[in-house]
C-alpha positions in Angstrom: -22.5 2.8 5.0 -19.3 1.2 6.5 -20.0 -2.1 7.6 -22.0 -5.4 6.8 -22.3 -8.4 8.7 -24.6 -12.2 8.5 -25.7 -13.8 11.3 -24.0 -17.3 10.9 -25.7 -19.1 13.5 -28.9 -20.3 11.5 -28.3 -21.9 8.0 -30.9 -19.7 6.8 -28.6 -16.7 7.1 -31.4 -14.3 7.1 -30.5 -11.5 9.4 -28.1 -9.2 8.6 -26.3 -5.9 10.4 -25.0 -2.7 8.9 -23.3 0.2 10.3 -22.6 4.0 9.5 -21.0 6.9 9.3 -24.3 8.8 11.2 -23.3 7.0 13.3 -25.9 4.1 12.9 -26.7 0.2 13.5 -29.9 -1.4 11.5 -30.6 -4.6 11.5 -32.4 -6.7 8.3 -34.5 -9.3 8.0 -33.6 -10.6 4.6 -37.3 -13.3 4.6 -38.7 -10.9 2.2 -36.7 -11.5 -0.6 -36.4 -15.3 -0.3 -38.5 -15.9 -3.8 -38.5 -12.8 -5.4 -35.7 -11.9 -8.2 -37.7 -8.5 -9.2 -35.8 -5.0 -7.8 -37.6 -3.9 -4.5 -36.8 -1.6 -1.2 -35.9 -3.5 2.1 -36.5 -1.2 4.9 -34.6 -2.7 8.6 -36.5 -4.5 11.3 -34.6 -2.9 14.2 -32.2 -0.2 14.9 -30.0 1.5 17.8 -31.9 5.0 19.5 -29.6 7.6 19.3 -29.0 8.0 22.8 -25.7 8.8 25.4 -24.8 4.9 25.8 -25.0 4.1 22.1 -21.4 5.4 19.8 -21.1 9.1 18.9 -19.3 8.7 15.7 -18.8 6.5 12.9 -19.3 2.7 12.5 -15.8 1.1 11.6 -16.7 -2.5 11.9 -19.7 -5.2 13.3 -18.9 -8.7 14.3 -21.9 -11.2 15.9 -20.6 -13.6 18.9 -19.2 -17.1 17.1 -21.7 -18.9 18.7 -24.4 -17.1 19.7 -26.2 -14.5 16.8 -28.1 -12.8 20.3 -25.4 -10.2 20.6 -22.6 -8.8 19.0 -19.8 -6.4 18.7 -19.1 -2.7 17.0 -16.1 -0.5 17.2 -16.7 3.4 16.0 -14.4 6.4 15.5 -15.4 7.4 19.0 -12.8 5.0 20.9 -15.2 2.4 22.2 -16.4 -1.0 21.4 -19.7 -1.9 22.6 -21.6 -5.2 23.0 -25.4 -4.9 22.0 -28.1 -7.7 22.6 -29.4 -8.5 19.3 -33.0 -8.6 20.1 -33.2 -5.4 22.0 -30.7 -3.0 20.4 -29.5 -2.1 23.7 -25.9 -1.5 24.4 -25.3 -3.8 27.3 -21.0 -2.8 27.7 -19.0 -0.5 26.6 -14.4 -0.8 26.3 -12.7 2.4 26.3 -10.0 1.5 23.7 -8.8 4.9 24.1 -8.0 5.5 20.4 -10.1 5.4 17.2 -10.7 1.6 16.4 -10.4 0.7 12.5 -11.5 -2.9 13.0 -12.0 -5.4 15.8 -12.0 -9.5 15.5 -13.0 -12.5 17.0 -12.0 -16.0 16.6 -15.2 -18.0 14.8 -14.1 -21.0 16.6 -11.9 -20.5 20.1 -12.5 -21.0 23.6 -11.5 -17.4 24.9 -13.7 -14.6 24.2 -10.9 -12.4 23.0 -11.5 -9.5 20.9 -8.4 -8.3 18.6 -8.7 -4.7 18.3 -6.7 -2.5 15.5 -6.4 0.9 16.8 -4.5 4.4 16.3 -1.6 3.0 18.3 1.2 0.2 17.5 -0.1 -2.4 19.4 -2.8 -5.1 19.2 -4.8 -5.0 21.6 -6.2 -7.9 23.6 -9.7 -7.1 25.3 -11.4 -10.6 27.6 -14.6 -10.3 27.2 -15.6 -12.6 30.1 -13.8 -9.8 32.9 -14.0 -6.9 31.2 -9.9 -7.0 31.2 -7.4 -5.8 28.2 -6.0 -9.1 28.6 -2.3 -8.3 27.2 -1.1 -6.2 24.0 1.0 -7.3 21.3 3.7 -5.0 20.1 5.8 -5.2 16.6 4.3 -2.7 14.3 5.6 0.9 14.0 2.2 2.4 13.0 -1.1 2.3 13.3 -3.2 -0.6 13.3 -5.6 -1.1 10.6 -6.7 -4.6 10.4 -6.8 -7.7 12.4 -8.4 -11.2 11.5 -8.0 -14.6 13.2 -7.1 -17.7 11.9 -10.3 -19.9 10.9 -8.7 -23.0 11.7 -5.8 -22.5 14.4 -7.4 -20.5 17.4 -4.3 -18.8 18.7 -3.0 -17.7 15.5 -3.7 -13.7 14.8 -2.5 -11.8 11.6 -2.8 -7.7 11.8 -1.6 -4.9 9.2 -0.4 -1.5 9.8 0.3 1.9 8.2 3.9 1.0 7.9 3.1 -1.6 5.4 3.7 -4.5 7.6 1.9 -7.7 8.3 2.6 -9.4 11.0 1.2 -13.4 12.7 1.2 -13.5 16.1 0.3 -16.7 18.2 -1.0 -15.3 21.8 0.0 -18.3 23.5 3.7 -17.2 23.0 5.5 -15.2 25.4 7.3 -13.5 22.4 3.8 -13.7 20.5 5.1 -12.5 17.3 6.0 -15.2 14.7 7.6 -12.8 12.0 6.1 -10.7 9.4 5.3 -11.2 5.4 7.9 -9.6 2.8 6.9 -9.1 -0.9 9.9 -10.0 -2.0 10.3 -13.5 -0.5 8.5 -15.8 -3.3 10.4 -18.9 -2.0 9.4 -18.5 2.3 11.3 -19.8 5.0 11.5 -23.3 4.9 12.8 -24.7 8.2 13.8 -28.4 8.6 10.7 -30.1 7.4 10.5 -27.7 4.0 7.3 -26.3 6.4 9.2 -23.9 8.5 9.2 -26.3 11.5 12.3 -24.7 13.7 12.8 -21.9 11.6 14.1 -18.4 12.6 11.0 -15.8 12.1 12.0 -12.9 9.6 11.6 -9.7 11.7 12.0 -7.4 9.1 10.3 -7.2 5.4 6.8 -4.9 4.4 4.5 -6.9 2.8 3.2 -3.9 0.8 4.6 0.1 -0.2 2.1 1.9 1.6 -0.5 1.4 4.6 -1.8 -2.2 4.4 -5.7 -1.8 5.0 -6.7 -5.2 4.9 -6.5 -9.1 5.4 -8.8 -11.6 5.0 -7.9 -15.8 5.4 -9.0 -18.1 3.3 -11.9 -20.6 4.8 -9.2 -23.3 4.7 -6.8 -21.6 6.8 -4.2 -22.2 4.4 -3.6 -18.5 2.6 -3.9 -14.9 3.5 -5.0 -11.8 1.1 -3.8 -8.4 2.1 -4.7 -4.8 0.7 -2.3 -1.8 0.9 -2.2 1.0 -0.5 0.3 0.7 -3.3 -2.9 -0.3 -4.6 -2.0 -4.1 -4.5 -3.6 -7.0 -3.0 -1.0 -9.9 -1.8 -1.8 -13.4 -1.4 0.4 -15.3 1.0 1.0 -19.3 1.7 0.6 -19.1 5.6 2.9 -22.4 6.4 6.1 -20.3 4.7 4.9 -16.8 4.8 6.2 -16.9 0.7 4.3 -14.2 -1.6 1.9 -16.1 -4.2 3.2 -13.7 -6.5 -0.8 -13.0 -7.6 -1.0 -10.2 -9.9 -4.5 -8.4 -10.5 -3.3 -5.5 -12.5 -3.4 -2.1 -12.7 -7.3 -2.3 -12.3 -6.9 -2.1 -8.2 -8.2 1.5 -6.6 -6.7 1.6 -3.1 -6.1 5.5 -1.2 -8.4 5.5 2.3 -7.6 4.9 5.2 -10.3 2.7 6.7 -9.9 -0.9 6.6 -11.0 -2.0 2.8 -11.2 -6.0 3.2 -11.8 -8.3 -0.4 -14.6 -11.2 0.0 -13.3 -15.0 -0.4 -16.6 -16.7 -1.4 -16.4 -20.5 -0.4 -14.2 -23.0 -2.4 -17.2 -24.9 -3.0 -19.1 -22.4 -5.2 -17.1 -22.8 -8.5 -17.8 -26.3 -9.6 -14.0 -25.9 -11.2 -12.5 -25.8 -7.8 -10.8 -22.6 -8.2 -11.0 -19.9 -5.6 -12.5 -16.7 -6.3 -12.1 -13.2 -4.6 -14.4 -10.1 -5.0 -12.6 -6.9 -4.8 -14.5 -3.6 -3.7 -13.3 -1.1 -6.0 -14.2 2.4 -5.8 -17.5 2.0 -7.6 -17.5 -1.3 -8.9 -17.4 -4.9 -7.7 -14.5 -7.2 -9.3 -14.2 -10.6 -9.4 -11.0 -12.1 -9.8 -9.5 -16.1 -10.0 -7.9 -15.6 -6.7 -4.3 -17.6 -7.7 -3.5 -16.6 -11.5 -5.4 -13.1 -11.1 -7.6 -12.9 -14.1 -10.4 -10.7 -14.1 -14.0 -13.1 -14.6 -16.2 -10.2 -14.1 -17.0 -6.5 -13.2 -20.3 -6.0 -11.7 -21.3 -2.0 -12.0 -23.9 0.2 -10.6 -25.7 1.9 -12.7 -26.2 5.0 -10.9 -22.7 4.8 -10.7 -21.5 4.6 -14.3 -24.2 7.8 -15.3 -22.3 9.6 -12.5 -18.8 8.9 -14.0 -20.0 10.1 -17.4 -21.3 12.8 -16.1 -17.8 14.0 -14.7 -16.1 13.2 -17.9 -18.5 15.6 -19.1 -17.5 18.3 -16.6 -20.8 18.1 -15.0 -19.8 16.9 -11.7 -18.8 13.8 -9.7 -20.5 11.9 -7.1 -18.4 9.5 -4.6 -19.9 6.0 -4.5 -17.5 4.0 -3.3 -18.1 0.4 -2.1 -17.1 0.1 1.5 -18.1 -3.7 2.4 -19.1 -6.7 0.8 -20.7 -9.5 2.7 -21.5 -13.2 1.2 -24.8 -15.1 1.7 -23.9 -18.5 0.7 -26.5 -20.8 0.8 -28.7 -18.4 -1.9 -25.4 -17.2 -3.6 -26.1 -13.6 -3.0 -23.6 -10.9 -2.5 -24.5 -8.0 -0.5 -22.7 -4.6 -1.1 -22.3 -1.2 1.3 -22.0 1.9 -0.5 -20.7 5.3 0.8 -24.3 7.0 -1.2 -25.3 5.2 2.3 -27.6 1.8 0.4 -27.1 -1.3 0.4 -27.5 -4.0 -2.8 -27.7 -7.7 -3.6 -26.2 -9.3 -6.1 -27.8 -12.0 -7.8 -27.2 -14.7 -10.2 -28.6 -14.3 -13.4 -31.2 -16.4 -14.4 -31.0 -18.4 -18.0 -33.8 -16.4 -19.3 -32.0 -13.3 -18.7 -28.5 -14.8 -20.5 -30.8 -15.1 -23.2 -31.7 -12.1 -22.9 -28.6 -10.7 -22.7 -27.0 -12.7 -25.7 -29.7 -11.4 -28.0 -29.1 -7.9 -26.9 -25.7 -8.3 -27.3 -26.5 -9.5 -31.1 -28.3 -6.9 -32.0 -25.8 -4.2 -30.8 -23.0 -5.9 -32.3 -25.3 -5.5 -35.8 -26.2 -2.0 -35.4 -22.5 -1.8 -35.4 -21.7 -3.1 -38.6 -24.7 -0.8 -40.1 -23.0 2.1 -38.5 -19.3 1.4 -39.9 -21.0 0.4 -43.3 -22.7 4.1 -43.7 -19.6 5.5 -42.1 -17.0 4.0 -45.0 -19.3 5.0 -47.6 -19.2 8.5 -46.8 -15.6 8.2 -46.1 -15.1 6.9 -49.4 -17.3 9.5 -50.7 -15.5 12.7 -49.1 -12.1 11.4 -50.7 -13.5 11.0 -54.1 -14.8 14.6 -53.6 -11.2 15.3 -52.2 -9.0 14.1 -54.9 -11.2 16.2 -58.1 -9.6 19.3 -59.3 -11.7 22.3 -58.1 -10.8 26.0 -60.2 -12.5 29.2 -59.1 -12.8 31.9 -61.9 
């Protein structure tokens, strides 16, 4: 499983899509789980026929229309992007890219019908949806592109990452498009006349991470971006400056493919302290960070997944469950997680029966620990007594 997507056109939020490595596209309806808090198996509404017109290899990425959930986008291993109607499953047009695409964007709230593509090649390329055209490319990067993501807030603003460890914000309605690129080691930004980088020269040179940068993701308020790379960092930037946050999550952070690995930004509003939080996918865990100071709130495991890494500690084999995509369903708080073992799981808040539950459990460990260190000193204390008595042999 490579891809996850909600259909943001109903409040409900109760369709979802998912893509493959088979290749595949299913789509959920999610009505069966409204009132239930019990484990059960969904099984998907719909689903592309294997067939000539539909991709021939892997899923890389889904995207609905911004304003219309009755069709949307995918972009596969196989070169092409193709525009299904939702109802049908039918592919109803197909863009020749003409290199593998890692991950494709639209704006959630422009005009144009522009579709960002990051492909094996340089360039960003600029596909109009209403002729059919590559409407222009935008050139900066020296390697291939790996993720692209539009600004929530300004429609002509772009930000895309490369293999070369660079990330770059482009506004298309430039001639020279680029506006500069991000550099780790500028805490302080460029400031311009206004402190806001009004009339300031863009910085052309800088990598914003040591290794391929595989991700970025804006904030919902337009204001930051978080990028992942693989020096097995993730970046948070103050758009206005372009200045580095200086976030630090640790040594924690598992980072090494090369398909576009992209953190979830839940909404500001679901802490009631106002902070912002960021779920990290991890190679078989889920993290959840304070997005700003970088502490680590919680690790949400699978427990398929932690038998598995005991077993290989035990020599008795390893199993790759890495999570791949994490979607977020707001108005039931539920997270939704893709896994490469090819499932899908929600994550739930826990219920204040089950804290309970969980405190008491946690008691009752925490005593059968004391028991165990109590019998373990007194046969410690025993063996030295033993240890320390004079033994002759005749």
């Amino acid at each position: 499983m490579s891809s996850l997507l909600f259909d943001q056109s109903t409040e409900e939020w109760l369709s979802m899509l998912s893509g493959g490595a088979e290749p595949s596209i299913k789509l959920w309806d999610l009505h069966r789980d409204e009132n239930t808090q019990k484990s059960f198996v969904n099984h998907p509404a719909a689903a592309v026929k294997k067939s000539a017109f539909s991709h021939q290899y892997g899923i890389t990425h889904l995207s609905f229309y911004p304003f219309d959930s009755m069709a949307f986008l995918s972009s596969s291993y196989d070169h092409k992007i193709k525009i299904y109607a939702t109802e049908t499953m039918a592919v109803s047009g197909t863009f020749d890219i003409g290199s593998v695409v890692y991950s494709h964007a639209m704006s959630p709230i422009a005009d144009h019908l522009l579709v960002a593509c990051a492909a094996q090649h340089p360039t960003v390329r600029l596909v109009d949806l209403r002729s059919g055209a590559n409407a222009h490319s935008l050139a900066g990067h020296h390697g291939t592109l790996l993720s692209v993501a539009w600004s929530p807030t300004h429609e002509h603003i772009l930000a895309s990452t490369s293999s070369d460890g660079t990330v770059r914000l482009w506004d298309i309605r430039r001639s020279a498009a680029s506006l500069g690129v991000l550099d780790l080691d500028d805490a302080i930004g460029i400031i311009g006349e206004d402190g806001l980088g009004r009339n300031a020269r863009p910085r052309e040179r800088g990598k914003a991470h040591l290794g391929a940068c595989n991700g970025v993701v804006w904030t919902d308020d337009g204001k930051y971006l978080v990028t992942t790379g693989h020096d097995e960092r993730v970046r948070v930037w103050d758009v206005v400056t372009g200045a580095n946050a200086l976030s630090h999550f640790g040594p924690i952070i598992k980072n090494k493919h090369l398909s576009t690995l992209l953190p979830l930004i839940p909404p500001s509003s679901v802490n009631s302290s106002g902070k912002q939080l960021m779920l990290y996918p991890n190679e078989k865990e889920i993290l959840l960070f304070d997005l700003f100071d970088g502490t680590l709130i919680k690790r949400l495991r699978i427990l398929e997944a932690t038998k598995s890494q005991s077993q290989g500690s035990l020599g008795l084999g390893k199993t790759k469950n890495r999570t791949t995509s994490l979607v977020w369903r707001p108005h039931n708080v539920q997270v939704y997680s893709a896994h490469s073992d090819g499932m899908i799981r929600a994550w739930l808040p826990r219920t204040q029966e089950e804290l309970y539950a969980e405190e008491e459990a946690e008691e009752v460990d925490l005593s059968e620990d004391e028991s165990r260190k109590r019998k373990r000193q007194a046969l410690d204390d025993v063996f030295r007594s033993l240890t320390k008595q004079k033994i002759t042999f005749n």
